[in-house]
CHARMM internal coordinates of N, CA and C (Angstrom, degrees):
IC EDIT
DIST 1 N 1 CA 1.4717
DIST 1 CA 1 C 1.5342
ANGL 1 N 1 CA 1 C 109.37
DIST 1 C 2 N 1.3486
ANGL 1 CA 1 C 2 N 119.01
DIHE 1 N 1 CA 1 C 2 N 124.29
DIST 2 N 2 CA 1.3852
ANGL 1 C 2 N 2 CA 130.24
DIHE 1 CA 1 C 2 N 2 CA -171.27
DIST 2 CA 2 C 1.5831
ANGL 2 N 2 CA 2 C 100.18
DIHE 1 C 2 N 2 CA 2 C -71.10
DIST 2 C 3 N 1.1618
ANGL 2 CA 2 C 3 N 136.53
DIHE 2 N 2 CA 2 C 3 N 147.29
DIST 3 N 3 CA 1.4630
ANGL 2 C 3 N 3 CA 130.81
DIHE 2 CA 2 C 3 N 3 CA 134.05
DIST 3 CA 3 C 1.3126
ANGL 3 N 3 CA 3 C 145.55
DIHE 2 C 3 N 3 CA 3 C -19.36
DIST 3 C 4 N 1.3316
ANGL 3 CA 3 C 4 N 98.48
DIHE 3 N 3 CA 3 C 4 N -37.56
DIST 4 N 4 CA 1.6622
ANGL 3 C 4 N 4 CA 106.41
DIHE 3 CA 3 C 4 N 4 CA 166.92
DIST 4 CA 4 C 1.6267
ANGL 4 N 4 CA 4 C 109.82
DIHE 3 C 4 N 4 CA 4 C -80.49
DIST 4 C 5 N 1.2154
ANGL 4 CA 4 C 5 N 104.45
DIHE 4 N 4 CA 4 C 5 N -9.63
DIST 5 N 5 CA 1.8378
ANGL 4 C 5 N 5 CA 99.40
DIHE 4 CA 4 C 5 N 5 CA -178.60
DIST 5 CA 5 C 1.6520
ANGL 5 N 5 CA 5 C 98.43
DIHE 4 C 5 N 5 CA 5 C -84.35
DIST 5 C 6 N 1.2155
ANGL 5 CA 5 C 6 N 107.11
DIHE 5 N 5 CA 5 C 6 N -36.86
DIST 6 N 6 CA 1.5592
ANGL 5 C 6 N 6 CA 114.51
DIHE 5 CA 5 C 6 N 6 CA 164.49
DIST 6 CA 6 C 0.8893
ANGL 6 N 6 CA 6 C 140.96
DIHE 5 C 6 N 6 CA 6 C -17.29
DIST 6 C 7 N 1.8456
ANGL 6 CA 6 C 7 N 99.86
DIHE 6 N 6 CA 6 C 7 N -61.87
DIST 7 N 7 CA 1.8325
ANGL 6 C 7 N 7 CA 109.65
DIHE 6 CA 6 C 7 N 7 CA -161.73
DIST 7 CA 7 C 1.4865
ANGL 7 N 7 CA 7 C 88.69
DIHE 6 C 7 N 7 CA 7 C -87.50
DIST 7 C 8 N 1.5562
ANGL 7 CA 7 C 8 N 149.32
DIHE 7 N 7 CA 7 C 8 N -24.97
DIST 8 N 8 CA 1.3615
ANGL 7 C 8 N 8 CA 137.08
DIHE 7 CA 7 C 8 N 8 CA -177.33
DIST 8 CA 8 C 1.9396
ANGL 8 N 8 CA 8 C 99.55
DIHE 7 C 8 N 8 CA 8 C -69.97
DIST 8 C 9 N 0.9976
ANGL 8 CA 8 C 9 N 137.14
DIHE 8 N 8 CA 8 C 9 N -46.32
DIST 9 N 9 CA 0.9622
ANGL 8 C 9 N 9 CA 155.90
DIHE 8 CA 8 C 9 N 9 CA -164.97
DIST 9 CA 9 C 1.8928
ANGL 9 N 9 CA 9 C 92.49
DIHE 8 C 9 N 9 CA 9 C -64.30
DIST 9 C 10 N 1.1180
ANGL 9 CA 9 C 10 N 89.91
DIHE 9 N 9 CA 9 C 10 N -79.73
DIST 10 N 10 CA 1.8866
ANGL 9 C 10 N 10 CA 103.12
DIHE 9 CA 9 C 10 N 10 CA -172.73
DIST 10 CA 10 C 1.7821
ANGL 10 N 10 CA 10 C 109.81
DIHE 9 C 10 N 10 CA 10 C -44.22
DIST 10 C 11 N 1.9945
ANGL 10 CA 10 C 11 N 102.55
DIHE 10 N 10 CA 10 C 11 N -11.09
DIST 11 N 11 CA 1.6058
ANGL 10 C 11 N 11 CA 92.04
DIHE 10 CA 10 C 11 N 11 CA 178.25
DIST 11 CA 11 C 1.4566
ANGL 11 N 11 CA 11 C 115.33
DIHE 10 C 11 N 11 CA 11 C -116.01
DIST 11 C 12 N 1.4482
ANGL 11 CA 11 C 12 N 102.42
DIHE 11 N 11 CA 11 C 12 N -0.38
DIST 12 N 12 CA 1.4300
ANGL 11 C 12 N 12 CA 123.15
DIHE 11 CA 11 C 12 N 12 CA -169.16
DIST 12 CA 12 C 1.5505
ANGL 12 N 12 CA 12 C 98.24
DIHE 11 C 12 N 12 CA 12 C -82.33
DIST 12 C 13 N 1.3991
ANGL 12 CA 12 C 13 N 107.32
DIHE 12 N 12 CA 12 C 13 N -57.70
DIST 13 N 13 CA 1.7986
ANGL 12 C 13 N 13 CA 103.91
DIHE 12 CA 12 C 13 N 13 CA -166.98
DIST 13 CA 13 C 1.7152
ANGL 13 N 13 CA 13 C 115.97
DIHE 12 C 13 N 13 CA 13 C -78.67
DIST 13 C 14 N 1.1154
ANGL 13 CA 13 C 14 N 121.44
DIHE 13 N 13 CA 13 C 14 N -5.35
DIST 14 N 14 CA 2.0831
ANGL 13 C 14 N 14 CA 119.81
DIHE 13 CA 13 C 14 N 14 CA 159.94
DIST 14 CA 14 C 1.3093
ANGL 14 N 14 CA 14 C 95.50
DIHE 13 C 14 N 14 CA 14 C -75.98
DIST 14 C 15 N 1.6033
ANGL 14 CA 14 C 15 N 128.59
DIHE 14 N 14 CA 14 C 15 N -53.19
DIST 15 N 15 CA 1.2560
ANGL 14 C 15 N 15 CA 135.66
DIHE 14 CA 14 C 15 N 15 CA -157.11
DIST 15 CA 15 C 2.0789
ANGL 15 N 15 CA 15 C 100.23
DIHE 14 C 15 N 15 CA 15 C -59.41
DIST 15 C 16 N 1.0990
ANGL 15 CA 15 C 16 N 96.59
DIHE 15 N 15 CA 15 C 16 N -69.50
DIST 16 N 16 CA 1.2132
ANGL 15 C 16 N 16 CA 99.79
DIHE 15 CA 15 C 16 N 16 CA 169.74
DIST 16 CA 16 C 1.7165
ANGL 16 N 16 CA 16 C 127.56
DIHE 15 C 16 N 16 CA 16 C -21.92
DIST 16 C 17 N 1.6057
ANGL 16 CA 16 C 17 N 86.77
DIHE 16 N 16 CA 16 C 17 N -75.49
DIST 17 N 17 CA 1.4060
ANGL 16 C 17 N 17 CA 88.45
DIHE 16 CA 16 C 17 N 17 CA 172.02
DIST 17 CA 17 C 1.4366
ANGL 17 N 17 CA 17 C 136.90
DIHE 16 C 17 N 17 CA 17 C -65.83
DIST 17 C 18 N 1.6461
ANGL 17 CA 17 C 18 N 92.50
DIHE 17 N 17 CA 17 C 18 N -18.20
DIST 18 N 18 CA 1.8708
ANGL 17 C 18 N 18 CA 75.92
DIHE 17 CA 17 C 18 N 18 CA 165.75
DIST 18 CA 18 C 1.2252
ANGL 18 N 18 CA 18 C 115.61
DIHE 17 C 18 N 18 CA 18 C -96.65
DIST 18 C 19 N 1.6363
ANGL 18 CA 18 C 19 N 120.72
DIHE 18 N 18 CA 18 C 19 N 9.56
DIST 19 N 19 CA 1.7019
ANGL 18 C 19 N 19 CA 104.50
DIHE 18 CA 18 C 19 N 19 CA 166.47
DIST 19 CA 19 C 1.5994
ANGL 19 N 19 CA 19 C 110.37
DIHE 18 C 19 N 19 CA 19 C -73.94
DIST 19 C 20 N 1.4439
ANGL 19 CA 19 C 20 N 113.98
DIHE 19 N 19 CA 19 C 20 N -27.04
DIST 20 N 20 CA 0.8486
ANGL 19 C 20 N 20 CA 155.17
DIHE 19 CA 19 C 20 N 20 CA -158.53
DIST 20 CA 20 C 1.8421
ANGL 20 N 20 CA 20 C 81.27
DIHE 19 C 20 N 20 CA 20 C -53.93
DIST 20 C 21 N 1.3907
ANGL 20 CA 20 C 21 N 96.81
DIHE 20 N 20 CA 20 C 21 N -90.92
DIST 21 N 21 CA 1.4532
ANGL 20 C 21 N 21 CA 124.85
DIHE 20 CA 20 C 21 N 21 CA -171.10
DIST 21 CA 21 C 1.2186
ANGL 21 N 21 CA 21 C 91.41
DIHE 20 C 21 N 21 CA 21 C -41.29
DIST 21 C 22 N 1.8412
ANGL 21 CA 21 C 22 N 140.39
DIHE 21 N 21 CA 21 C 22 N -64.00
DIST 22 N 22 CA 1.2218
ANGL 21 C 22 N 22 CA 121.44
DIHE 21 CA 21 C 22 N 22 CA -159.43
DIST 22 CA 22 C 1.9345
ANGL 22 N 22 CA 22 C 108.65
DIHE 21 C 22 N 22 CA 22 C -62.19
DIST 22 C 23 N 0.7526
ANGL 22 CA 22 C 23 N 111.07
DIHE 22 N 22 CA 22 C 23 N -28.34
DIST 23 N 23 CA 1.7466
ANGL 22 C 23 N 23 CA 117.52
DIHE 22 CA 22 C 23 N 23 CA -170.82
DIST 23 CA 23 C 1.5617
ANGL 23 N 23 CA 23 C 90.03
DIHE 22 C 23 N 23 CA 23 C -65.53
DIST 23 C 24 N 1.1831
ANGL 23 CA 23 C 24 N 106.61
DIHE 23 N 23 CA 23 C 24 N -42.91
DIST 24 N 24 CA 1.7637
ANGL 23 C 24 N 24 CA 101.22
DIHE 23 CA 23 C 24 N 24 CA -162.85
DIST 24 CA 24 C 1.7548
ANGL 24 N 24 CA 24 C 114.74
DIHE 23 C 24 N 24 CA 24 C -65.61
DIST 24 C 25 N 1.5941
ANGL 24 CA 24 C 25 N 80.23
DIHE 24 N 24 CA 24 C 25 N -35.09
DIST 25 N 25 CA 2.0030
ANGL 24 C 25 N 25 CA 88.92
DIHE 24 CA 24 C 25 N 25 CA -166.56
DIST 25 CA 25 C 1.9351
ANGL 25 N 25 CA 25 C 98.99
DIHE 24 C 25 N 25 CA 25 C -90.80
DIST 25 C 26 N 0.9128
ANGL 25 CA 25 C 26 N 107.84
DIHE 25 N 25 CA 25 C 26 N -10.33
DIST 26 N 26 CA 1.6740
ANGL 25 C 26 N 26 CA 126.93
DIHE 25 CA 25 C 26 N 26 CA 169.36
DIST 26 CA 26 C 1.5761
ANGL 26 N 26 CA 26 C 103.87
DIHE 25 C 26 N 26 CA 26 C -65.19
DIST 26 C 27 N 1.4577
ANGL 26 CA 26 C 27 N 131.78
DIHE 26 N 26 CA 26 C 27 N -69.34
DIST 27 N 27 CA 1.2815
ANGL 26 C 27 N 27 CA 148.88
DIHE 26 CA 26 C 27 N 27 CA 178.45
DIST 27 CA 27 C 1.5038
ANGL 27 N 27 CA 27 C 99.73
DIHE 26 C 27 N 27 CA 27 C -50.98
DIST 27 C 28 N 1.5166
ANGL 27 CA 27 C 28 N 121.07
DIHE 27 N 27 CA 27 C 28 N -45.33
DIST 28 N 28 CA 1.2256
ANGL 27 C 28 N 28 CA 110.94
DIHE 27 CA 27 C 28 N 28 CA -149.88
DIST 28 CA 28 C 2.2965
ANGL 28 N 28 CA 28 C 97.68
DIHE 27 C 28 N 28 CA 28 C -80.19
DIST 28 C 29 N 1.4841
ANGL 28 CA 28 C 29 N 87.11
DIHE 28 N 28 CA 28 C 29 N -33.57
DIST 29 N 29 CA 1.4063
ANGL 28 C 29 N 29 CA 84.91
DIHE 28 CA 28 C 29 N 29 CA 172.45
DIST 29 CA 29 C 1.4755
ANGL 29 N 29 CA 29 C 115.57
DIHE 28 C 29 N 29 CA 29 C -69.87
DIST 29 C 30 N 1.6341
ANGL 29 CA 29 C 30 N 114.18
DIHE 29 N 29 CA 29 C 30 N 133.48
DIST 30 N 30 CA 1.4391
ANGL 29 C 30 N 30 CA 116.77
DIHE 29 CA 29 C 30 N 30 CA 179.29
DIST 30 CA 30 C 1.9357
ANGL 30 N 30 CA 30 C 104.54
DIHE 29 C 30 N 30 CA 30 C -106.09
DIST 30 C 31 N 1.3209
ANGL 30 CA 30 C 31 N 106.85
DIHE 30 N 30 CA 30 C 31 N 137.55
DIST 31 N 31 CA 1.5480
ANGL 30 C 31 N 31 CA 109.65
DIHE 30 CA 30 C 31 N 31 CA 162.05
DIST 31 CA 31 C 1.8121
ANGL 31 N 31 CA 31 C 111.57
DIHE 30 C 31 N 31 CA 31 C -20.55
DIST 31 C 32 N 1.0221
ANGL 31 CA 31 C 32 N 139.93
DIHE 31 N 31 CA 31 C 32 N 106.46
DIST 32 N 32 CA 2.0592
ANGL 31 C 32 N 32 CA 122.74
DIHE 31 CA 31 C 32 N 32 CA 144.55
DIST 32 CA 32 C 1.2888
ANGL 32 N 32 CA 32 C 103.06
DIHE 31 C 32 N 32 CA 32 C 113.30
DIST 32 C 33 N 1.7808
ANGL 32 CA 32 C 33 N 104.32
DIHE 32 N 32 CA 32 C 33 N -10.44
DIST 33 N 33 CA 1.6577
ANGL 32 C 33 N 33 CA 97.46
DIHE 32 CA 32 C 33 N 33 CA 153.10
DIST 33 CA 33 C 1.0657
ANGL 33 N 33 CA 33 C 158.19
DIHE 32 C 33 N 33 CA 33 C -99.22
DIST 33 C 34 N 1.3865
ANGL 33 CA 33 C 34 N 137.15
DIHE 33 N 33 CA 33 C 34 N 142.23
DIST 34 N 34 CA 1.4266
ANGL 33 C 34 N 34 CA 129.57
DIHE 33 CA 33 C 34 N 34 CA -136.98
DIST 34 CA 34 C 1.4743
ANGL 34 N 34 CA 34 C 100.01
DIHE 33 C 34 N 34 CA 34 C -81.22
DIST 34 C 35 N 1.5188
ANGL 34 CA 34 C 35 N 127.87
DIHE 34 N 34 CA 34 C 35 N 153.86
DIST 35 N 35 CA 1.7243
ANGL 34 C 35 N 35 CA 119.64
DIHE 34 CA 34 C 35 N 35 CA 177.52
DIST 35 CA 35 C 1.2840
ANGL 35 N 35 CA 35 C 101.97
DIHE 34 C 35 N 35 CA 35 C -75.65
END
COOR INIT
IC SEED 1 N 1 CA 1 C
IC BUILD
């Protein structure tokens, strides 16, 4: 694997996971409940 396959790779998988994370902690909040 070249380096340049790298840097797409190295921005793809944080990116991911924090859409990731927002969807998750998004779901977990429900409408009318208190934090």
């Amino acid at each position: 694997m070249t380096p340049i396959l790298l840097i797409p790779v190295a921005i793809m998988i944080p990116v991911i996971l924090f859409i990731g994370f927002i969807v998750v902690y998004n779901k977990r909040q429900k409408p009318g409940d208190s934090d």
